[in-house]
C-alpha positions as a Markdown table, in Angstrom:
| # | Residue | x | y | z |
|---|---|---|---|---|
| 1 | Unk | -154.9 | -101.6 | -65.8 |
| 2 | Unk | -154.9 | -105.4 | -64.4 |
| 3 | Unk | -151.4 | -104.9 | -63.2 |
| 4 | Unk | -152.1 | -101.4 | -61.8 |
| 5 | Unk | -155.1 | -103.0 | -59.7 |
| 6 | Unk | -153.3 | -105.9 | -58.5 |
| 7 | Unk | -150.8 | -103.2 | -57.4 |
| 8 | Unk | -153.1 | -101.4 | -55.8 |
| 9 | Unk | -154.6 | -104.3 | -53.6 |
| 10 | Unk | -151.1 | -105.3 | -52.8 |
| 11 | Unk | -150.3 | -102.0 | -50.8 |
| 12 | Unk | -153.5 | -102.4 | -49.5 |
| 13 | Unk | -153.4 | -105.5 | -48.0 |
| 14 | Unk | -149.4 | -104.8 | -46.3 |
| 15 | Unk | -150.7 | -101.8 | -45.2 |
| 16 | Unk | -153.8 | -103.5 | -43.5 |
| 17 | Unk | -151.9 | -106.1 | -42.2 |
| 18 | Unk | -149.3 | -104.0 | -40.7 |
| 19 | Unk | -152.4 | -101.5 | -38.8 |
| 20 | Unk | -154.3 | -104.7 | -37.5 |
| 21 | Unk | -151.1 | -107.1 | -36.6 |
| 22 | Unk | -151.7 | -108.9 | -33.5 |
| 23 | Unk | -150.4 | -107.4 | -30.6 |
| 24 | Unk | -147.3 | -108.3 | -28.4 |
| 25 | Unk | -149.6 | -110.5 | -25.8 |
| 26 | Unk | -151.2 | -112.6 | -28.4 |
| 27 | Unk | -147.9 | -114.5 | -29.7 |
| 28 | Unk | -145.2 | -112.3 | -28.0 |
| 29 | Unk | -142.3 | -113.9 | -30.7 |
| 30 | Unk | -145.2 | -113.5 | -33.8 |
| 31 | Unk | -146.1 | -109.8 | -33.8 |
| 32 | Unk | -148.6 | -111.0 | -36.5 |
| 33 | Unk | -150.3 | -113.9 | -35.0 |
| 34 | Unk | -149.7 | -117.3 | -35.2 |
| 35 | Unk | -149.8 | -117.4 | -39.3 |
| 36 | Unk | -148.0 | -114.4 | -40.1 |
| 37 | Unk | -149.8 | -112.6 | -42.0 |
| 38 | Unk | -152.4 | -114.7 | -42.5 |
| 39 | Unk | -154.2 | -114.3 | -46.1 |
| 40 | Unk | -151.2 | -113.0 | -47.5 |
| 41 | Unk | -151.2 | -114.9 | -50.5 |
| 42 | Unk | -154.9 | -114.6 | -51.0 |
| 43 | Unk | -154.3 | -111.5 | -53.4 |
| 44 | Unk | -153.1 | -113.4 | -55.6 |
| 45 | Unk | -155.3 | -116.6 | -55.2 |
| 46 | Unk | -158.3 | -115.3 | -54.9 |
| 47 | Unk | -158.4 | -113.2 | -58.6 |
| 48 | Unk | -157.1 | -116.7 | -60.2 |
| 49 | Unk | -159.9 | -118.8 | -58.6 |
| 50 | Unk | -162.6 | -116.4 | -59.9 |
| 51 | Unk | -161.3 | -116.3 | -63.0 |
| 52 | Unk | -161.3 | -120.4 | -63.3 |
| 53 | Unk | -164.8 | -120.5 | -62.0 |
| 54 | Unk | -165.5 | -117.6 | -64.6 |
| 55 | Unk | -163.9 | -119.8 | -67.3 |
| 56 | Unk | -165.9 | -122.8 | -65.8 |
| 57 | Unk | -169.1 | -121.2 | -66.0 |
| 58 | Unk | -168.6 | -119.8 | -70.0 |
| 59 | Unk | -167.8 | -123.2 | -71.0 |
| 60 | Unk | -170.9 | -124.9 | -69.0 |
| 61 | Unk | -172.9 | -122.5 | -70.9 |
| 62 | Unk | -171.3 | -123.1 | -73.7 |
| 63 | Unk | -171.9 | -126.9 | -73.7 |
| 64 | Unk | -175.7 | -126.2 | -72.6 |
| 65 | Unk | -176.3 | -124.0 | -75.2 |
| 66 | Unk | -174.5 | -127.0 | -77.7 |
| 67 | Unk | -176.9 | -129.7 | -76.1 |
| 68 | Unk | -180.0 | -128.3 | -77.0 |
| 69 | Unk | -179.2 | -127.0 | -80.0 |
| 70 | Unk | -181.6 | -128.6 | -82.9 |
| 71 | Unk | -179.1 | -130.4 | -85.4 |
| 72 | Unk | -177.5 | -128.9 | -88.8 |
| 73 | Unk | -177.6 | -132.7 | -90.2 |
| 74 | Unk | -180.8 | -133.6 | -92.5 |
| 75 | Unk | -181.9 | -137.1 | -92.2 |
| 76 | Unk | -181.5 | -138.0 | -95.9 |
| 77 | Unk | -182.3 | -141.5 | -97.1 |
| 78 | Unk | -179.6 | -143.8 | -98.3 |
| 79 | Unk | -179.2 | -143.8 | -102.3 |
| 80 | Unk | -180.2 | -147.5 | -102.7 |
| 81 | Unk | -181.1 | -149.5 | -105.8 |
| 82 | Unk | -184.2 | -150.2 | -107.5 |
| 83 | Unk | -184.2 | -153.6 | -106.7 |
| 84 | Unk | -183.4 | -153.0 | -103.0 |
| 85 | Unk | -186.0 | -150.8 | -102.5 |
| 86 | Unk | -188.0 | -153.3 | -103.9 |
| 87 | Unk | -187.2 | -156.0 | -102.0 |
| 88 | Unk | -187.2 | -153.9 | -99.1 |
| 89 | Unk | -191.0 | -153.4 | -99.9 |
| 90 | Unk | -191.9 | -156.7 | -100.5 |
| 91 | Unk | -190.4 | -158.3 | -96.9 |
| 92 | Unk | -192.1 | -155.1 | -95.6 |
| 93 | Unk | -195.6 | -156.2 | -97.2 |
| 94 | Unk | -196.2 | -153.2 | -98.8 |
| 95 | Unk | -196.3 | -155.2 | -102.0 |
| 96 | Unk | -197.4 | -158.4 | -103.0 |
| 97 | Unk | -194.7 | -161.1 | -104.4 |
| 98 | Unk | -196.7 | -160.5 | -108.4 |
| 99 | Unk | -196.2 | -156.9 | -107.8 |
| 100 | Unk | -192.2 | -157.8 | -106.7 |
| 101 | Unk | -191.9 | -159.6 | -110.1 |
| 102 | Unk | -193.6 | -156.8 | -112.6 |
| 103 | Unk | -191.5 | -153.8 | -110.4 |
| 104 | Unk | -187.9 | -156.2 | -111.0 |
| 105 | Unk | -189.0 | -156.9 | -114.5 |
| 106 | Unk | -189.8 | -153.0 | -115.2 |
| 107 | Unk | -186.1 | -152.1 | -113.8 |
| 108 | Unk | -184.5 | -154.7 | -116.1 |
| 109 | Unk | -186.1 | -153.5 | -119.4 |
């Protein structure tokens, strides 16, 4: 079907072309103006730059939709000692230095 279009605007386009050249008093050695044809090429370049930009936008998109995405990853806390989680506490202040001593004590027994 693609190839069929681009067919189809090919014959288009030469057949354009050749019913609006320029005429012989414009560029009487040119028929068709002084660049030829003129957007010859832009059947072909045109269809490729929509379809980057139509790329571009998917993947902008795509890394928007990434961005605000809430994270998979669960903030779990590190498997630590007793005793590091007890001294941990105590430079903290959440316990006093007699409560330190009874909590290492306890671990020990």
């Amino acid at each position: 079907m693609l190839v069929g279009l681009v067919a189809a605007v090919a014959v288009v386009s030469t057949v354009l072309a050749f019913i609006y050249r320029g005429t012989a008093t414009t560029y009487p050695d040119w028929p068709y103006g002084m660049m030829g044809y003129g957007y010859v090429g832009m059947w072909i370049v045109m269809p490729l730059i929509a379809a980057v930009s139509v790329v571009l936008f998917v993947f902008f998109i795509y890394y928007l939709m990434e961005a605000i995405r809430p994270s998979n990853e669960v903030n779990m806390p590190s498997q630590q000692d007793p005793e590091e989680i007890a001294k941990l506490r105590l430079a903290k202040g959440e316990i006093s230095q007699e409560e330190y001593e009874r909590l290492i004590q306890a671990i020990h027994r």
